[in-house]
C-alpha positions as CSV (number, residue, x, y, z in Angstrom):
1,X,39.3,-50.4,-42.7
2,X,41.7,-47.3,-41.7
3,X,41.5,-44.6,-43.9
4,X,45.6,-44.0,-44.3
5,X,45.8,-48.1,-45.3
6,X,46.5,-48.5,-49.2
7,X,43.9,-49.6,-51.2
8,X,43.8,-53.3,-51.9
9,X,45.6,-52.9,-55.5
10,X,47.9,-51.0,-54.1
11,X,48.5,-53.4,-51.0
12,X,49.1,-56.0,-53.3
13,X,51.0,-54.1,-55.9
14,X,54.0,-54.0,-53.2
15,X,53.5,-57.3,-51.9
16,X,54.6,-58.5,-55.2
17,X,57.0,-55.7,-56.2
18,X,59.1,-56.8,-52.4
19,X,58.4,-60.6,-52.9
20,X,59.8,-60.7,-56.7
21,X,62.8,-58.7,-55.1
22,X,62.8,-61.8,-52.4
23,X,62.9,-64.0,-55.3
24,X,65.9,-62.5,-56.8
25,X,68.2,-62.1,-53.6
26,X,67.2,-66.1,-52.9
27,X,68.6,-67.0,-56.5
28,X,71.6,-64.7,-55.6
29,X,72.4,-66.1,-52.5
30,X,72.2,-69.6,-53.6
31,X,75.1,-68.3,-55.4
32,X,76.7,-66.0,-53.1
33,X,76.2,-67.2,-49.5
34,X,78.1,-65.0,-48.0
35,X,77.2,-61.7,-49.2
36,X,76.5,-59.5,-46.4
37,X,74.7,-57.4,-48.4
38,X,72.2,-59.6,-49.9
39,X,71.6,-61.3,-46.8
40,X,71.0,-58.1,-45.1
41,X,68.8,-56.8,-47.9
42,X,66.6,-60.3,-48.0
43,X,66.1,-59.7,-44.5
44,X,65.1,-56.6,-44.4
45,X,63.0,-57.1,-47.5
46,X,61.4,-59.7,-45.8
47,X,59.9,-57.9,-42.8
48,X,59.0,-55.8,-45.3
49,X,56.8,-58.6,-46.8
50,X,55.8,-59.7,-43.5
51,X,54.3,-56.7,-42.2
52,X,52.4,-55.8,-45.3
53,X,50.9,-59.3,-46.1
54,X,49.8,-58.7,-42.1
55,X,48.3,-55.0,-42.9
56,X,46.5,-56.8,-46.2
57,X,45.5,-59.2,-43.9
58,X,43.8,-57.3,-41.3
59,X,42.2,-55.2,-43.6
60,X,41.0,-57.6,-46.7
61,X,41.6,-60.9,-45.2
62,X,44.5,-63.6,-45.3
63,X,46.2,-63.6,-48.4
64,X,48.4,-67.4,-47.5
65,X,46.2,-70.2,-45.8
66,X,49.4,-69.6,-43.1
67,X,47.5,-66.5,-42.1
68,X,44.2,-67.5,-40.8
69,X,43.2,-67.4,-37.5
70,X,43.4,-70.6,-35.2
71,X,39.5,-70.4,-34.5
72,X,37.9,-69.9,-37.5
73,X,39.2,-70.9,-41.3
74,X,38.6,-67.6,-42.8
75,X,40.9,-68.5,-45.9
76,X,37.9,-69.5,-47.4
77,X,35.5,-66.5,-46.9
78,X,38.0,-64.7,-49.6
79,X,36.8,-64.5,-53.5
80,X,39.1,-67.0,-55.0
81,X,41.0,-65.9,-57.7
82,X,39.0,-66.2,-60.5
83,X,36.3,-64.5,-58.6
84,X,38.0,-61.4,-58.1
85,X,37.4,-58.2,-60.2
86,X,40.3,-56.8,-62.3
């Protein structure tokens, strides 16, 4: 693991901070559709997501069963959740 990636708390810890925020701007757009704003925060927001469930990824393993690799099904080499310390 590279020594300036977040730990894995903290990895996670902004994961779910950006994809409540996803959350919120989806239920406001199904509202507001045409927002500008919104829409440009969700997508930037969701890069955002993107590129850190891809750093937690590299570093801890795939968080989403849409991350594993084509060769190998390396979801299930993960602690499930009940296995994981808290």
């Amino acid at each position: 693991m590279d020594s300036m990636c977040p730990s894995r708390q903290e990895l996670l810890k902004q994961i779910m901070e950006i994809d409540f925020a996803l959350k919120e701007l989806n239920l406001y757009l199904d509202t507001h559709p045409c927002c500008e704003q919104a829409i440009c925060l969700f997508n930037d927001f969701n890069k955002k997501s993107q590129k850190l469930k891809n750093i937690y990824a590299e570093a801890y393993g795939p968080l989403t069963v849409d991350q594993t690799s084509g060769n190998t099904w390396d979801w299930i080499r993960n602690p499930w959740p009940w296995e994981r310390m808290v």
